[in-house]
Backbone bond lengths (Angstrom), bond angles and torsions (degrees), N, CA, C in turn:
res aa  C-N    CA-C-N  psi(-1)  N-CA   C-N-CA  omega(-1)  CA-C   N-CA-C  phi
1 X - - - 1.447 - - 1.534 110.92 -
2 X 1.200 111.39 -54.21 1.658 115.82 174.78 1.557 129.50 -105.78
3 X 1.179 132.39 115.56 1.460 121.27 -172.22 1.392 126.52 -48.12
4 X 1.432 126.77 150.82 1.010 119.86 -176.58 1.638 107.30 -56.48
5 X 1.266 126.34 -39.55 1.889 110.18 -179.80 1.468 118.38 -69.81
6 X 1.402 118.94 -14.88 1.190 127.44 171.86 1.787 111.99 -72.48
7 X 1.174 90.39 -33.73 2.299 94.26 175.88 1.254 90.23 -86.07
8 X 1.624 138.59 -24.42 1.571 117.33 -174.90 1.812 105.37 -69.70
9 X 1.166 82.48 -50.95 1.629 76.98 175.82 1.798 133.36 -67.54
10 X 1.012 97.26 -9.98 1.634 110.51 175.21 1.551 102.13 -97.11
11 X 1.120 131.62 -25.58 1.333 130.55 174.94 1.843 115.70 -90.86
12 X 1.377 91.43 -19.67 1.627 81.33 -161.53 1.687 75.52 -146.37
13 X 1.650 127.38 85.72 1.337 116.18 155.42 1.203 116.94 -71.65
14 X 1.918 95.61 158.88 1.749 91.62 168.96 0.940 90.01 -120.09
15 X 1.362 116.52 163.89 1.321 146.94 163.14 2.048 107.52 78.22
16 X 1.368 95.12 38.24 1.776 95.20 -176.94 1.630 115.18 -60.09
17 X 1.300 117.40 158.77 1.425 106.18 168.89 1.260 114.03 118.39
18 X 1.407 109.77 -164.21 1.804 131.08 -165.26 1.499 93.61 -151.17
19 X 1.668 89.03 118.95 1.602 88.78 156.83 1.479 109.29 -107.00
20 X 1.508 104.88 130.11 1.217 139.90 -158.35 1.982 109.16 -59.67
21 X 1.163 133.17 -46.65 1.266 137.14 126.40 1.552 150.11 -91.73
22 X 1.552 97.68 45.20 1.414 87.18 -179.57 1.269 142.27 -70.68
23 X 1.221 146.78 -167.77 1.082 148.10 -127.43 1.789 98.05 -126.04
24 X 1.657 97.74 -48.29 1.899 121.43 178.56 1.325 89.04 -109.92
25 X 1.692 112.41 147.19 1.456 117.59 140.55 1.817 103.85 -139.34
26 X 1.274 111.89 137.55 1.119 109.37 170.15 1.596 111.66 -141.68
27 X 1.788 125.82 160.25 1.229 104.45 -154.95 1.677 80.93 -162.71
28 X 1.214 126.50 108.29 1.666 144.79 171.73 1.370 126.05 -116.25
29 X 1.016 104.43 145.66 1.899 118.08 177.60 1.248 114.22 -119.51
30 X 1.622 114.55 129.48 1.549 98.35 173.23 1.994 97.07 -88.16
31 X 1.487 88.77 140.03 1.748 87.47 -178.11 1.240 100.45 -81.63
32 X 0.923 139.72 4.60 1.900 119.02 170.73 1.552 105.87 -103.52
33 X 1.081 126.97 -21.10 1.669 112.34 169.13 1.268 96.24 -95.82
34 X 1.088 125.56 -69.95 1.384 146.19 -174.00 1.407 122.74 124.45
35 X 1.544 107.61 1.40 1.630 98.39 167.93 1.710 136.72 -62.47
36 X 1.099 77.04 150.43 2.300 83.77 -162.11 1.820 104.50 -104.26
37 X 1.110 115.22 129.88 1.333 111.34 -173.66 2.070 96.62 -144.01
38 X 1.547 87.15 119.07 1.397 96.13 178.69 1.437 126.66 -104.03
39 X 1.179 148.75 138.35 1.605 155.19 -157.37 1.483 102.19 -104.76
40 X 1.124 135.18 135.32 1.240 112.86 155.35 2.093 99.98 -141.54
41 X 1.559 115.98 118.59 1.272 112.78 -177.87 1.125 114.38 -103.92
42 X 1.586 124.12 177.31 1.355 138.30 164.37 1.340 120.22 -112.61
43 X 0.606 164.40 143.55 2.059 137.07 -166.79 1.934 88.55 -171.90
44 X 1.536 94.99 119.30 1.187 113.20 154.41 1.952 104.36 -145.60
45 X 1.728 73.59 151.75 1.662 86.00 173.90 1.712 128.80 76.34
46 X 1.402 90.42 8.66 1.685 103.26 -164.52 1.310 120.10 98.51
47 X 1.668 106.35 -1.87 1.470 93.60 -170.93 1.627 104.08 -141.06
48 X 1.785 108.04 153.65 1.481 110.33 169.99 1.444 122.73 -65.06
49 X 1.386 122.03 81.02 0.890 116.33 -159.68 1.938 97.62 -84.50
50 X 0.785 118.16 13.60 1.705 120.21 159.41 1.624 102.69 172.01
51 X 1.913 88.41 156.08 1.316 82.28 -172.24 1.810 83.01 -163.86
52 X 1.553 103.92 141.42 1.017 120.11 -153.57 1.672 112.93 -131.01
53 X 1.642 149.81 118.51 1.164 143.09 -154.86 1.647 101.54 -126.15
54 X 1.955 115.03 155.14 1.272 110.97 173.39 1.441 65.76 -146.70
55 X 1.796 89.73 148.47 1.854 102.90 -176.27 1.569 87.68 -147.45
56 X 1.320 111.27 136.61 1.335 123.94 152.53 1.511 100.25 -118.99
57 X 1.483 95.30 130.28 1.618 109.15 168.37 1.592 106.25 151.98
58 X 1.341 120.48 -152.82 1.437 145.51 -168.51 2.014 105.29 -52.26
59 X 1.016 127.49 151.13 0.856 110.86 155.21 1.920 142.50 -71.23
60 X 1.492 95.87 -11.02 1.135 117.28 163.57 1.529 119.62 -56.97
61 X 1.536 95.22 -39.75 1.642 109.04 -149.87 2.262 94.41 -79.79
62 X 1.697 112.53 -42.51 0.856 111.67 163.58 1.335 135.94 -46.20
63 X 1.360 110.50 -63.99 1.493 117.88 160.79 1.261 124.36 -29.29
64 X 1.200 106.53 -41.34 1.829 118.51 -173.30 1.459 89.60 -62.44
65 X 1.138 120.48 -79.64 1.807 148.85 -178.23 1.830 88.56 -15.86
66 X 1.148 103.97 -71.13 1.623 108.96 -166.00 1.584 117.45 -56.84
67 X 1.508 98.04 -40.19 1.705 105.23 179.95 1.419 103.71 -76.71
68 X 1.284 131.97 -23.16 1.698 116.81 172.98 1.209 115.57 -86.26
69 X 1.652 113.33 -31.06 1.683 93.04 159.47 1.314 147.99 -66.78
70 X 1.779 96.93 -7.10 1.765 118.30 172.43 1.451 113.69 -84.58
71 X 1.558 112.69 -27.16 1.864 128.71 165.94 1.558 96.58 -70.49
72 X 1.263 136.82 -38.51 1.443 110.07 -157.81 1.569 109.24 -109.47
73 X 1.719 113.77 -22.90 1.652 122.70 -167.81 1.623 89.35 -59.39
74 X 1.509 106.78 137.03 1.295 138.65 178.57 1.652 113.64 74.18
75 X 0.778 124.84 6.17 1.301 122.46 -149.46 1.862 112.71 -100.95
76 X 1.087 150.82 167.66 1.861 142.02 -170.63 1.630 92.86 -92.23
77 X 1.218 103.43 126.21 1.259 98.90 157.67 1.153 147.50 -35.96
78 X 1.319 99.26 -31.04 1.627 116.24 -165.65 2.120 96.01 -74.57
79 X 1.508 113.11 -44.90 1.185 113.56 165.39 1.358 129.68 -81.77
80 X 1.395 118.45 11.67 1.548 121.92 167.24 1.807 111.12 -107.39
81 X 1.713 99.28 13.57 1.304 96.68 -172.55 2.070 85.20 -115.62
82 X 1.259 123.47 5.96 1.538 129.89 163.59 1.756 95.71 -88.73
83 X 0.961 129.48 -30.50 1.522 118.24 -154.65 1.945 96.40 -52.28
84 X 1.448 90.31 141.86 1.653 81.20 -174.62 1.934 100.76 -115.72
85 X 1.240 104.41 -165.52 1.595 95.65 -177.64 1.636 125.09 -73.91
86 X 1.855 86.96 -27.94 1.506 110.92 -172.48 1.161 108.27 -60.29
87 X 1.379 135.50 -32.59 1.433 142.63 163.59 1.078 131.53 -38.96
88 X 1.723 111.93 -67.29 1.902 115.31 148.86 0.871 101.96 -36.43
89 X 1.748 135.92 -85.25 1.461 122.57 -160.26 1.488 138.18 -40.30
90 X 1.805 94.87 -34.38 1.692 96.18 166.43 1.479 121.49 -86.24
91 X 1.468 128.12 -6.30 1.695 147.56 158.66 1.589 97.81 -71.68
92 X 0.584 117.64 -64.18 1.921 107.82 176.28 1.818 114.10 -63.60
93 X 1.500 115.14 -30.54 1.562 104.91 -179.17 1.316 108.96 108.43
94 X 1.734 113.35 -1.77 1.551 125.63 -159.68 1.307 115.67 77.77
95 X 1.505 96.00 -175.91 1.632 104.99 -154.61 1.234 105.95 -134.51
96 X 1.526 137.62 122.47 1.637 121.81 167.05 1.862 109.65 -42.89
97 X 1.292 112.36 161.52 1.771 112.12 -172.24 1.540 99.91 -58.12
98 X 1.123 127.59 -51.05 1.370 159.96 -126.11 1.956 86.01 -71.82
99 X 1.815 89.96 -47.57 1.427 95.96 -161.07 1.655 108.67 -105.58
100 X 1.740 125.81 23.15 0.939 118.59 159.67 1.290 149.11 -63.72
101 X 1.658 121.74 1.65 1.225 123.80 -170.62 1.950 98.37 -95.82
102 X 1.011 106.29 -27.20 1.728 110.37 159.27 1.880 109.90 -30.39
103 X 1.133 100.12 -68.08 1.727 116.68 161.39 1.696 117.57 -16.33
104 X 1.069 101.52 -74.18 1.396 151.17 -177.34 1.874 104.61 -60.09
105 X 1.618 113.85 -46.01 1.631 104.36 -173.70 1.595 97.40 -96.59
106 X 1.239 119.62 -1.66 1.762 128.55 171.60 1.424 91.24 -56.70
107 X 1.428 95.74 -85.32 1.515 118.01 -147.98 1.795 109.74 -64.89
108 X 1.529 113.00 -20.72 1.717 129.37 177.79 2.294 86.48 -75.52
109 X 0.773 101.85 -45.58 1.595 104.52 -178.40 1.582 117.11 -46.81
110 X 1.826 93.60 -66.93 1.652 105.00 -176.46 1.595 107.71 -58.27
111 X 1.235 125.92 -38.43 1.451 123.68 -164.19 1.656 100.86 -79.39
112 X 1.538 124.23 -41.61 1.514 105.94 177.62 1.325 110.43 -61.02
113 X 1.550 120.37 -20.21 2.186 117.21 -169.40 0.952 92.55 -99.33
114 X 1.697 134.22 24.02 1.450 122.20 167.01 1.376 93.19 -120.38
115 X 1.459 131.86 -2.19 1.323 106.80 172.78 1.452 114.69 -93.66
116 X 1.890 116.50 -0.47 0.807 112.75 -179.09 1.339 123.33 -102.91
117 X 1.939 106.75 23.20 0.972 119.72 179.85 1.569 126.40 -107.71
């Protein structure tokens, strides 16, 4: 059902957590499942220089969370505001249909903590 990089990341996230003063915080629910996936960045210089996720929900929905913070940590804002969905999906290995809106509350996440950047 789920690819093996999709259980790596649900088993072994990176970048878990709250950073304690960051710079971005942003924090969304998709209302039809109801999973909640929160952003929290550091950003100097133009760039995410860390960036940190807490997800309640699907295991899909985590995984997603973890693989966009491994696409965006270090990276210029200006190019973490191109990151598209197709990206998570190919960092996870894809997604059963069932579990595509996981995809979808990543990438709805990164773009609101980039406007607050």
């Amino acid at each position: 059902m789920y690819s093996p990089q999709l259980l790596d990341h649900f088993q072994n996230p990176r970048n878990p957590g709250v950073i304690p003063d960051a710079d971005a915080r942003v924090e969304i629910e998709n209302p039809a499942c109801g999973d909640v996936l929160e952003l929290t960045a550091k950003i100097a210089n133009g760039r995410l220089e860390e960036i940190r996720f807490r997800a309640k929900g699907c295991v899909a929905a985590m995984a997603c969370a973890s693989a966009l913070t491994e696409i965006v940590s270090g990276i210029l804002v200006s190019d973490a505001r191109q990151v598209q969905r197709e990206e998570v999906l190919q960092k996870v290995g894809g997604l059963p249909e069932a579990s595509g809106h996981a995809a979808y509350l990543a990438i709805d996440a990164l773009k609101e903590l980039l406007k607050k950047a």
